[in-house]
C-alpha positions in Angstrom: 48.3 11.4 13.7 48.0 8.9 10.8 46.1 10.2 7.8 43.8 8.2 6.2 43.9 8.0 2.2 40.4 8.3 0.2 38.0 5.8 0.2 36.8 4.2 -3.3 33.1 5.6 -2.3 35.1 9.2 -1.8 36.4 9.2 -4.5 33.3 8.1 -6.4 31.4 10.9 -4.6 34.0 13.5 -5.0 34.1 12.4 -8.6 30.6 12.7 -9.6 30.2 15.7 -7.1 33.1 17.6 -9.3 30.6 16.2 -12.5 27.4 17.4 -11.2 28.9 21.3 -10.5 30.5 21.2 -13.8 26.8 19.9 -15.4 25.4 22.7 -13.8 23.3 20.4 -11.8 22.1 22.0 -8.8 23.3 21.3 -4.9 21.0 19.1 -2.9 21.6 19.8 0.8 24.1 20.3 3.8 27.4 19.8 3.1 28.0 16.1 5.2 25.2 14.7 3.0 25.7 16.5 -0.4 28.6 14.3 -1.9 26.5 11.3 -1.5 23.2 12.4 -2.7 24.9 13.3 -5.6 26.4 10.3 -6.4 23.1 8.9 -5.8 21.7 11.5 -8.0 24.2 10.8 -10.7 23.4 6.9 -10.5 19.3 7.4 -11.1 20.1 9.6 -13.5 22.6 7.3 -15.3 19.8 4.1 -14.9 17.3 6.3 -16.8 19.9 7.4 -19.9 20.6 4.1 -19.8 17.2 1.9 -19.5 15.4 0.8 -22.7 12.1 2.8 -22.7 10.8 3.6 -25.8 9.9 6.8 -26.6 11.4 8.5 -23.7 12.8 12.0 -23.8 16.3 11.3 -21.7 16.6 15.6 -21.6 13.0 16.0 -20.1 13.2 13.1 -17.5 16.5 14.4 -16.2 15.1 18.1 -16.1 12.3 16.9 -14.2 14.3 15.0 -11.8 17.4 17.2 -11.1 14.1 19.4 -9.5 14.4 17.5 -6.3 17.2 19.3 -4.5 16.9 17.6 -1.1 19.8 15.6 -0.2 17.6 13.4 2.6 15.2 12.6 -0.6 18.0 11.3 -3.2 19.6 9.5 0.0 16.1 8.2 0.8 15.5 7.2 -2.9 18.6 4.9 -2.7 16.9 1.7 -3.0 13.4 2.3 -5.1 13.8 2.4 -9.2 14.6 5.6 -10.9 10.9 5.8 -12.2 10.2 6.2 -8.4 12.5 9.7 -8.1 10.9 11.0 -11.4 7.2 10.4 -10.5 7.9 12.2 -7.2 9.3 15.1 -9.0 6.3 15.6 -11.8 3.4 18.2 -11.0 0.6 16.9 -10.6 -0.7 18.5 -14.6 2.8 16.3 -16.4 1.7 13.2 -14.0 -1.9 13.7 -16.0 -0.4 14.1 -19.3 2.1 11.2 -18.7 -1.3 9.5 -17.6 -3.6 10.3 -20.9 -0.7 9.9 -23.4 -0.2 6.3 -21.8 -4.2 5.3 -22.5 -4.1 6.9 -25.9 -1.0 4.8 -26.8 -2.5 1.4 -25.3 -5.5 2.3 -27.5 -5.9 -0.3 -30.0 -4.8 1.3 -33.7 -7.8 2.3 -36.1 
């Protein structure tokens, strides 16, 4: 039987899997899917630290989107923004203060 060396997307997951447990970030589903929603995971997380928002609090936006533990929903967030796996995870009292501080800062200066 011939045994087949790791993949460069194994080794990615298995990488970022071995970050995630050691981040204390939290399992997202059954073990055939969990190495790839984490690299996922990882990724959105990694497009957020690294996008240009101003006045965004990198420690709160990761906290609220290391909530979702699903592995279907990080593997189903695969191709929509990071903004989309963040708004998903807010209740719906942050999504109206995220909301109100939004008007109030497009409010013209007095």
């Amino acid at each position: 039987m011939h045994h087949r060396g790791m993949s460069e997307h194994d080794a990615v997951n298995t990488a970022n899997a071995n970050a995630a447990r050691a981040a204390g970030w939290p399992e997202t589903g059954s073990p055939k899917q969990v190495e790839w929603a984490i690299t996922i995971r990882a990724d959105k997380i990694r497009e957020m630290q690294n996008s240009n928002m101003k006045g965004i609090d990198h420690d709160w936006y990761r906290e609220i989107m290391l909530r979702e533990t699903s592995a279907g929903a990080w593997i189903d967030s695969l191709r929509q923004p990071w903004q989309a796996r963040f708004i998903g995870s807010l209740t719906h009292e942050e999504l109206e203060g995220l909301k109100a501080k939004a008007v109030q800062d497009a409010a013209p200066a007095e």
